[in-house]
N, C-alpha and C positions, 0 to 999 in steps of 0.2 A: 266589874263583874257583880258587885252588891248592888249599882244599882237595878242588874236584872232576875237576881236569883227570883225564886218562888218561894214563897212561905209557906210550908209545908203542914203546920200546926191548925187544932180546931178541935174543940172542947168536946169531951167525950159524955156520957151520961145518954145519948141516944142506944137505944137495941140495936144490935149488930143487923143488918138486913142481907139476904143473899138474892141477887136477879139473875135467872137462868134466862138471858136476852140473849141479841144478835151479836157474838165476837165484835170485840173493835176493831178487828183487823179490818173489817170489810169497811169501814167507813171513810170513806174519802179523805184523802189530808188535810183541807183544809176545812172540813167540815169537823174533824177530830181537834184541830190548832185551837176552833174556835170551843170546843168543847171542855179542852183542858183547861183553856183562861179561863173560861165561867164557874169550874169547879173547883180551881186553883182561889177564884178571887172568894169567892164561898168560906172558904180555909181562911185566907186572909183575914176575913173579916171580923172571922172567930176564934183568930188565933192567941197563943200566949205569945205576948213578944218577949226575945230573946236579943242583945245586943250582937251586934257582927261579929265585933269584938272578944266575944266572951270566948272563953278555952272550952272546950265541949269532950277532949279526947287527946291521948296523947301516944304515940305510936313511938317506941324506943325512945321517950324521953322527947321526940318534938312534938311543937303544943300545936294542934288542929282547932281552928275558932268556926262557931257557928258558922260564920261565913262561906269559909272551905268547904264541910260538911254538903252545907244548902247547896253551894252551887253545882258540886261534883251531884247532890241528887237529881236536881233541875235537868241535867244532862242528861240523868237516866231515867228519868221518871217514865217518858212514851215508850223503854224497852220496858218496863215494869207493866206499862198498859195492856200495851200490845201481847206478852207472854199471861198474866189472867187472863187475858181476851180471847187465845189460840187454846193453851191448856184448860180453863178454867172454865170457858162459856159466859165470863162474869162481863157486865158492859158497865161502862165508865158513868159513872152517876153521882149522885152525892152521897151516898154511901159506901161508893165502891173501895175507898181505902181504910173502909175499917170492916169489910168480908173474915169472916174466917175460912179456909177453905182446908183441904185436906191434900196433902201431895205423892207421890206416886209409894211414900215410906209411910203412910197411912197417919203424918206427921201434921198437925196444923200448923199453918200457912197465913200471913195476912198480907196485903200489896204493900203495906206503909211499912212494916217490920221487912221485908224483901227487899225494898228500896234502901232502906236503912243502913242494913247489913250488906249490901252490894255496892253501894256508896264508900260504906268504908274499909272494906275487903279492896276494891280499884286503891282507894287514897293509899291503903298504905303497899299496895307496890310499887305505887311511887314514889314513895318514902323509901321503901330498900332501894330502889334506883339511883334516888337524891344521894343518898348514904354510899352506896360503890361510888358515885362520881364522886363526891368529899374523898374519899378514901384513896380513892385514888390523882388527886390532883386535877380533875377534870373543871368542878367549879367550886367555888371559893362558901365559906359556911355563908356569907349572905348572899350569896346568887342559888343558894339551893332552898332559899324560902318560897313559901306560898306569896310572901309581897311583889320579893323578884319576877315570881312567875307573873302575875299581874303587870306589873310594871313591863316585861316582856312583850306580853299578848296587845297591850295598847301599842308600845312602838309599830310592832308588828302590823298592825291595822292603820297608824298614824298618814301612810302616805298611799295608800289602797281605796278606789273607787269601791262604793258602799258595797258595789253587787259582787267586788272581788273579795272582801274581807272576809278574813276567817271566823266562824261562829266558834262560843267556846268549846263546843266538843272538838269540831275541826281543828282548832288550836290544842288542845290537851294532846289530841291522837300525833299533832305534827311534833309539837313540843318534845314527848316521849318519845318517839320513834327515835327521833335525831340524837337524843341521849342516850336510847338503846345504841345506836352503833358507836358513839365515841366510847360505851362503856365495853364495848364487846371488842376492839379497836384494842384497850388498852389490855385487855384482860388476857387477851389472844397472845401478848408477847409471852418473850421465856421467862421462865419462871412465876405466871400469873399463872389462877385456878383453869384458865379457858385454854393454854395453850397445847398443841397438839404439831409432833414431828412427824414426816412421812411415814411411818411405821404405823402411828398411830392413824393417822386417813384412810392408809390402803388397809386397813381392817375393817375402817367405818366405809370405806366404799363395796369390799364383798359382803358387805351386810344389807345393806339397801340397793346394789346394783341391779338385781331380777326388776325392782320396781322402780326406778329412776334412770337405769341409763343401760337397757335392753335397748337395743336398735329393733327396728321394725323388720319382720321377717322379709326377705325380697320372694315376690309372687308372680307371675305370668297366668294371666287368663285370657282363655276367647270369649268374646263379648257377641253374643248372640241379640241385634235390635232391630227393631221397627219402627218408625214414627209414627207418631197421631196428630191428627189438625192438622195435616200438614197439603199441600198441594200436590202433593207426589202419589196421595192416598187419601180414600177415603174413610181411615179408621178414626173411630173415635176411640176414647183410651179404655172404654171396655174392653172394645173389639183386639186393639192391639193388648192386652194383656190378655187375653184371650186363648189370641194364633201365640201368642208366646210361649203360654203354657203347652200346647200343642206343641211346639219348636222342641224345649225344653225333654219334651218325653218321645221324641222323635231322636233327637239327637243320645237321649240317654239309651234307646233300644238299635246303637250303634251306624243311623245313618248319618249323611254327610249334609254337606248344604247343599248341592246339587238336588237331592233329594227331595228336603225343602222346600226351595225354589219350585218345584216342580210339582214338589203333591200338596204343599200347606199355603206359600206363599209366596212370591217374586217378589213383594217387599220387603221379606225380611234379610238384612246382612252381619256380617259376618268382622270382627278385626281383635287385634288384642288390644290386652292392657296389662301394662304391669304396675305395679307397687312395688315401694322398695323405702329405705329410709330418708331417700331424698326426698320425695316427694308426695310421702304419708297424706301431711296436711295437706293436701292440695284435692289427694283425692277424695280424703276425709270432709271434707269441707263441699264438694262438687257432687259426691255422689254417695252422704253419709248412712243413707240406712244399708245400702251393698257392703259398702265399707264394713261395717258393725261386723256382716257375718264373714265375709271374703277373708278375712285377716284371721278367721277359724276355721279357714277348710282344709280339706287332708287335697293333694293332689288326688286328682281324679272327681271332686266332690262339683255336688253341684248347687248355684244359691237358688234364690227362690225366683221370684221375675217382681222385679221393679220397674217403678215410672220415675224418670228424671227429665233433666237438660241439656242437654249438652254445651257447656261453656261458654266455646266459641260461636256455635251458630244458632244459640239459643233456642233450635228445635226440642222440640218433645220426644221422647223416645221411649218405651218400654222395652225390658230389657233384662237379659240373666246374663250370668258367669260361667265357666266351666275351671275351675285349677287346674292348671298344665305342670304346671313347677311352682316349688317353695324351698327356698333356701334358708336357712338360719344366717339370723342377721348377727349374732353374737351380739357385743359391747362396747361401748366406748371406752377407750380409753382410759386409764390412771390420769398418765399425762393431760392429756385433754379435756379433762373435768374439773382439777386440779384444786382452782380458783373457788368452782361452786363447789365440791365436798367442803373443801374450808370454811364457805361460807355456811351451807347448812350445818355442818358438825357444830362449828362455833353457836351458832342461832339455837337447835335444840340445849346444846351444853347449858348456855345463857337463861334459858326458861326455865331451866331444871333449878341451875344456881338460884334465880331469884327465887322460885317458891318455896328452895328450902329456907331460906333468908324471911321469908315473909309467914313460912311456920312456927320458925325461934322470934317472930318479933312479939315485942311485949304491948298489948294494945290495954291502953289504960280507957274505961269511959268513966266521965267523972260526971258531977251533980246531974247536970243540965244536957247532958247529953242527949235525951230525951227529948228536951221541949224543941230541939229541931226540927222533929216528927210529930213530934202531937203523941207518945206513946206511953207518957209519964202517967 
């Protein structure tokens, strides 16, 4: 990993400059890749060097070396870009990491101090992380170093075709993930901070159920359509949403399809459809802007006229709804969830735990912690 960190440092004594340019968002990735090496090797050139080696900070007493530091910013450095480039208007230049800017607390802001600070805010929850697994027998005090992890990340890639290896952020995200669950694993038993008995679930399930595990209301509607483009007619999709609208205000001042057929149009027909929780997604996905409103009508209501597909015979078709019936779909299950409330109780619980862990931790920066950034 040192040998790809960036060097972040670069001698200060220039005026700060601010460029109201084009967002970096909009600039192509690989136009942006080449952008950041050029202004990264800039830095470089002007940098103060710092050995890898050196201790820069120390998070509950473990020591964080320049190294660590640089690499975790390497990783962040394009969200650093990217977020002045969206909020900021600031564009990526050689000046751009020593802007002052002003943030929404009317607070000054710099990209390099942002990085800094977001660098080592990330490092040290994973320092509380390292720390629960020590504590809990998960891994041993030297498999919880920054070397181990190193050492890890190379196996890791050791027998992986180049295009399948993991890049270090890919690795950080995979690495921690999988310690997230053995630590939530262990924590979850009895008598651990995480653990929770059915009493305690089925209260955290009437708490989130309205929003996680409401079944879809079951609905019955008549499906009033026409086609367009198609051989059977000459409409095109004006025309057919058109006679629709026509249909639509024929049928709401209480005629029938006979009716229809007869004063507006022979091509238009006539069938249901129902929705219900089996089959939500299916409709949702076939016929999603009807969907949006269909799932909010009162019986008797009626939607507006859309143009879709039809699935099977991939005709065209415009087309309204009428609600006949709605039923309440109620709940799922306690039972039947069971697994997931577990999972999620445990998963918030866990986020909660660590940042209070990473509120009480003691974060030391010492001399040179600075010259990683160039901020001294």
């Amino acid at each position: 990993m040192a040998e790809t960190r960036h060097n972040h440092n670069h001698k200060h004594g220039q005026k700060k400059k601010t460029s109201k340019l084009v967002p970096i968002l909009i600039i192509a990735p690989l136009l942006l890749t080449v952008i950041i090496a050029s202004v990264f090797f800039v830095y470089y050139e002007q940098s103060k060097n710092i050995d890898d080696n050196e201790i820069v900070a120390k998070i509950n007493g473990v020591e964080i070396s320049a190294e660590e530091l640089s690499a975790r910013m390497a990783i962040d450095e394009e969200y650093v870009v990217n977020k002045f480039g969206k909020d900021y208007k600031e564009e990526l230049n050689e000046d751009f990491w020593d802007l002052e800017v002003k943030d929404d607390d009317g607070n000054n802001t710099n990209p390099r101090k942002y990085l800094q600070d977001m660098a080592l805010k990330e490092i040290t929850e994973y320092k509380v992380q390292l720390e629960i697994a020590k504590e809990n027998g998960i891994l041993s005090e030297e498999k919880a170093t920054y070397k181990a992890f190193l050492e890890s990340f190379k196996n890791e890639n050791k027998n992986k075709d180049k295009d399948k290896a993991f890049s270090e952020k890919e690795y950080y995200d995979y690495y921690y993930n999988k310690l997230k669950e053995k630590n939530v694993a262990v924590l979850s038993k009895k008598g651990k901070p995480l653990y929770a008995d059915d009493s305690v679930l089925e209260k955290w399930f009437d708490k989130v159920k309205d929003e996680k595990y409401k079944n879809t209301d079951s609905y019955n509607f008549d499906i009033y359509y026409a086609y367009y483009d198609d051989k059977s007619n000459n409409y095109n999709k004006d025309s057919a949403k058109a006679i629709l609208k026509n249909v639509r205000q024929a049928i709401k001042d209480g005629n029938d399809l006979n009716f229809v057929r007869n004063d507006i149009s022979r091509f238009v027909f006539k069938q249901t459809m129902d929705i219900n929780n089996a089959n939500a997604a299916e409709k949702q996905k076939n016929y999603p802007n009807f969907y949006k409103e269909a799932i909010n009508l009162k019986v008797g209501g009626f939607s507006d006229v859309y143009l879709g597909v039809r699935p099977k015979t991939k005709k065209k078709i415009a087309y309204f709804g009428v609600c006949k019936k709605r039923t309440a779909g109620g709940y799922s299950s306690f039972a039947e969830v069971k697994s997931e409330i577990l999972e999620n109780y445990s998963a918030e619980k866990y986020k909660g735990y660590v940042e209070n862990k990473v509120k009480q931790a003691k974060i030391e920066k010492l001399e040179n912690f600075s010259k990683v950034t160039g901020l001294d």
